[in-house]
N, C-alpha and C positions, 0 to 999 in steps of 0.2 A: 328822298331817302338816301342817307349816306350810306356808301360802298366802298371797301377793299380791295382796288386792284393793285398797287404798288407795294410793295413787302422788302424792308429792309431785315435781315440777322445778324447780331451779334454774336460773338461764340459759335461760330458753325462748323469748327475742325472738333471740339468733344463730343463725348459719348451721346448727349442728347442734342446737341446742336445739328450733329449729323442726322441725328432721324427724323427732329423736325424739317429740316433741308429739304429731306429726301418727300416727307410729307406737302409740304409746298409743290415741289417740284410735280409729285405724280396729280395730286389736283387739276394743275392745269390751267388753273383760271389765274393767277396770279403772276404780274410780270418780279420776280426775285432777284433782290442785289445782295449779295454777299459783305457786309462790312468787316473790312480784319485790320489788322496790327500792319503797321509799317514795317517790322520787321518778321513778320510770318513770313514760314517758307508753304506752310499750307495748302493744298490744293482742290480745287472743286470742281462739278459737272458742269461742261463748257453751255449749258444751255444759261446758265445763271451769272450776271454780271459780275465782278470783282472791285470793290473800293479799299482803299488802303488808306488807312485814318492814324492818324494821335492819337488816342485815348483818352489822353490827358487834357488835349484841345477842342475846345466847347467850338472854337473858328473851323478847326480841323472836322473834325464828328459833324457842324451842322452842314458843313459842304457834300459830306458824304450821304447825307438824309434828306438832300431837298428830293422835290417829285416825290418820297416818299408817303404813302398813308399810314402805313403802319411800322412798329418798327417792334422787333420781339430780341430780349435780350434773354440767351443764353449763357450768360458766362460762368464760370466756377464759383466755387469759396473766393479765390483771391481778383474776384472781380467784384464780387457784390458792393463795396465801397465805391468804385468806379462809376456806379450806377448814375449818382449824379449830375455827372455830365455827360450821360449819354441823356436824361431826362431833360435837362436844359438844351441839348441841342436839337431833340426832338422840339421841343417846344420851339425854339427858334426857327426853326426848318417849315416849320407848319404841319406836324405829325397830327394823324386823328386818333389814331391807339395805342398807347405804350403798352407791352406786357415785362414788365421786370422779371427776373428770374426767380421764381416764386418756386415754382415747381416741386413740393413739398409736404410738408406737414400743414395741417391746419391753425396757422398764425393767427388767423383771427380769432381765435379764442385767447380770452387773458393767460390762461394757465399757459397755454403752452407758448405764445408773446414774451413772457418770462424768460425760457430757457435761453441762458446766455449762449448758445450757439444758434440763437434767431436773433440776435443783436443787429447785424447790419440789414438784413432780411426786414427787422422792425421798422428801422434808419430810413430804409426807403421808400417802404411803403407811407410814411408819415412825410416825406418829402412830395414825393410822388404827389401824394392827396392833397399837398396842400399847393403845390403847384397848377394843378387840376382845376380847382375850385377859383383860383385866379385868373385860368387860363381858356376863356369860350373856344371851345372846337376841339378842346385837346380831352382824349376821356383814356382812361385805362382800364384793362382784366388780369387779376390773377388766378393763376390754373394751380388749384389743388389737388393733385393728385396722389398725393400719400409716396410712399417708397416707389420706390422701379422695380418693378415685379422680376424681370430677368436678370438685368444688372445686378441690382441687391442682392439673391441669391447667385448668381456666378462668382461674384465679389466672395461670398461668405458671409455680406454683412448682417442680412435677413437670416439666416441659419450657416455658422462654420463650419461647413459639413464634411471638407476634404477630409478631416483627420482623424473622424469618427467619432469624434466626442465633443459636439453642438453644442453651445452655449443656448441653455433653453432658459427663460426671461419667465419669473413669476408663473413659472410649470406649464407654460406653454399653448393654454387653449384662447390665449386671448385672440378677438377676432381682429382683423384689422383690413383697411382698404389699402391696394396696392397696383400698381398699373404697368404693363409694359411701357418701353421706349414709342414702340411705334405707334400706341395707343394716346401716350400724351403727344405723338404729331399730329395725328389723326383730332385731338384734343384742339389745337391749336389752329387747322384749320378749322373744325366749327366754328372758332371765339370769332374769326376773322370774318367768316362767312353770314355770321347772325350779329351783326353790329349793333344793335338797339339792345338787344335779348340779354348781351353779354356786357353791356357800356356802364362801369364804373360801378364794378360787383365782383367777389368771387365766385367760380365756379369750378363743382365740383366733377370728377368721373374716378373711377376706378373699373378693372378690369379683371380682378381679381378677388374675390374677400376670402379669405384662409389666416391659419394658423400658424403657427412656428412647429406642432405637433403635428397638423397635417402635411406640411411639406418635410417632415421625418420620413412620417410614414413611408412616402412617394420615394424617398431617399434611401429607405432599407429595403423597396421590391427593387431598386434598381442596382443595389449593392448588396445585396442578400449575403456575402461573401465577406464582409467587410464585418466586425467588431465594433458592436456601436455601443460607445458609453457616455450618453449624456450628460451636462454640467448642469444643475440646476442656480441661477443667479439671479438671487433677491434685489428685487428693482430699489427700494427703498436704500440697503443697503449701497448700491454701483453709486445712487446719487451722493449718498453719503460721501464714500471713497473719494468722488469726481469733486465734488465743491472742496475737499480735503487740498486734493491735488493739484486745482487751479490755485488755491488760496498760498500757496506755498511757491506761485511765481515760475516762470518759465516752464511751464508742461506742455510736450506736445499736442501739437492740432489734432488727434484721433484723442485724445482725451475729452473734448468738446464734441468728440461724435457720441459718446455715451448716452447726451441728452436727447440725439437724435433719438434711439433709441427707444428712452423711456416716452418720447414722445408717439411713440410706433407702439409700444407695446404694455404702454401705464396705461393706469384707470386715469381718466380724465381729461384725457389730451386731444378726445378728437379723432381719434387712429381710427375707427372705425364710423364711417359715414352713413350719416342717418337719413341723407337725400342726397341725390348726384343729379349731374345735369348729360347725365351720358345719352339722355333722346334728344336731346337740341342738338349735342355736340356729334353724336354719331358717333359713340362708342360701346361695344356692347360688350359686355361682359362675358365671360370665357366659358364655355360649358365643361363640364366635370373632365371628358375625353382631352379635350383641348390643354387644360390647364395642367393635369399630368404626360402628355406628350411637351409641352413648353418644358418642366422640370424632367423627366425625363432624358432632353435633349442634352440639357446645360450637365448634366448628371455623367453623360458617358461623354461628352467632351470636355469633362473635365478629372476624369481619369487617369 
C-alpha cells in the first residue's frame, strides 16, 4: 500500500499556503519541505526544510522534489500557468501525488469550465491528466472546496459588508458551499493521508453552507448601529457588463473576478454541493453557534 511521508509546498508564504503549512506541520506524521522562489525573503517554522528553486527551471524545481512523495501547489492567479513545470518536475523527481492549485469552484462541471477566469485552472488540469495517464506512479487530487468562508467575507468578496450597502447577487438566498482556510488544510491532509480513496479524483468538503442573506443577517446583530442598504445585482446582467468589458481589451484582473462569482452564486455552476467527502477527509461542518462566532469575529475586527 502506497504511503505519504515526504510533502513538498509551493506557495507556502500566502493566505492559503500558510494554513496548509501550518496543517501539515500540526499532523505530524509527515516530514515537510518548503519549496520557494530564489528570490523570496519569505520565512517559515524552523521545524520544516527550506529549498529555493527557479520556477521557471524544470532542472532547478526537479532537484528541489526529489525524496519527495507528494507535492501540493499553492500558488496565486499569477502562478497557475507556472503549473507546468512544477508538474513535469514532479514527474521527473518521481512524485506520487500532485495537487495543483485547484482550490475552488467546481471546474468539473462544463458550465462552469467555461468561465474565462478558469482558463488556466482548465490548462492544467488537461495537462496534469494527460501527463498522468502516460506517467505509472504519478496520480493526482483536486480539492473542491468552494470560496474561503473567512477570507472571502473578511475580504468583502462573499458579502461587501464594510460600508453598509452589500452587493446582494440574485436576492440573495442562494445556497452555496464554502469552507474555511484551516478547513481546506485540514482538507489536504486527508487527500494525503487516504491515497487510494483520493488517487486521480476530485474531492469535495465544505464547512459551511449559507447564504449571502444569512451572513447579513449575522452582519446586522453585529452592527445593529450601522445603516444597512442593500444593492441588489442581477447576475445575468454583471455577466453581461463583464463579457462587455473583457471584449473591449485591456480590463482589469477584478473584472474576471466577476465570474468567480456568478460561479458562487448562479444557478448551475455547482456552488452548492450535493456530496462532499468531508468524512474521509476529516472535516466537519460548522454548527449554527460556531459559524456565527467565525462571522461575528471577522465583523468587530473589522470595524
Amino acid at each position: 500500500m502506497t504511503t505519504i511521508k515526504n510533502v513538498a509546498i509551493v506557495g507556502a508564504s500566502g493566505n492559503l499556503g500558510k494554513r496548509i503549512l501550518g496543517s501539515l506541520i500540526d499532523y505530524g506524521k509527515f516530514n515537510v519541505t518548503v519549496v520557494t522562489r530564489e528570490s523570496s525573503q519569505a520565512s517559515f517554522p524552523a521545524s520544516v526544510k527550506v529549498v529555493r528553486a527557479n520556477y521557471e527551471s524544470v532542472k532547478s524545481v526537479t532537484s528541489a522534489f526529489q525524496g519527495q512523495d507528494a507535492v501540493i501547489s499553492a500558488v496565486g492567479v499569477a502562478g497557475f500557468q507556472g503549473q507546468t513545470v512544477l508538474i513535469d518536475s514532479a514527474i521527473a523527481a518521481g512524485v506520487k501525488r500532485f495537487l495543483p492549485s485547484e482550490f475552488g469552484s467546481d471546474t468539473s462541471l462544463p458550465t462552469t469550465a467555461a468561465l474565462p477566469v478558469f482558463k488556466d485552472k482548465i490548462a492544467t488540469r488537461r495537462y496534469l491528466e494527460d501527463k498522468v495517464t502516460k506517467t505509472p506512479g504519478m496520480t493526482y487530487t483536486y480539492i473542491i472546496n468552494g470560496p474561503f468562508f473567512d477570507f472571502g467575507v473578511q475580504s468583502g468578496f462573499l458579502l461587501n459588508w464594510k460600508d453598509g450597502t452589500p452587493k446582494i447577487y440574485d436576492g440573495g438566498n442562494q445556497l452555496f458551499s464554502a469552507t474555511t482556510l484551516a478547513s481546506v488544510g485540514q482538507a489536504v491532509v486527508g487527500v494525503l493521508s487516504h491515497y487510494e480513496e483520493t488517487k486521480n479524483r476530485d474531492v469535495f468538503v465544505h464547512d459551511v453552507v449559507t447564504s449571502q442573506n444569512r451572513i447579513l443577517e449575522v452582519a446586522k446583530k453585529a452592527a445593529p448601529e450601522k445603516k444597512w442598504e442593500p444593492i441588489n445585482v442581477n447576475l445575468a446582467e454583471l455577466e453581461n457588463d463583464t463579457k462587455k468589458a473583457l471584449a473591449k481589451g485591456d480590463a482589469p484582473l477584478y473584472i474576471l473576478f466577476n465570474y468567480i462569482l456568478i460561479s458562487i452564486f448562479g444557478q448551475g455552476y455547482g456552488g452548492l454541493f450535493k456530496a462532499t467527502d468531508n468524512e474521509l477527509l476529516g472535516v466537519s461542518v460548522k454548527a449554527e453557534a460556531d459559524f456565527e462566532a467565525t462571522l461575528k469575529q471577522i465583523f468587530s475586527s473589522g470595524k
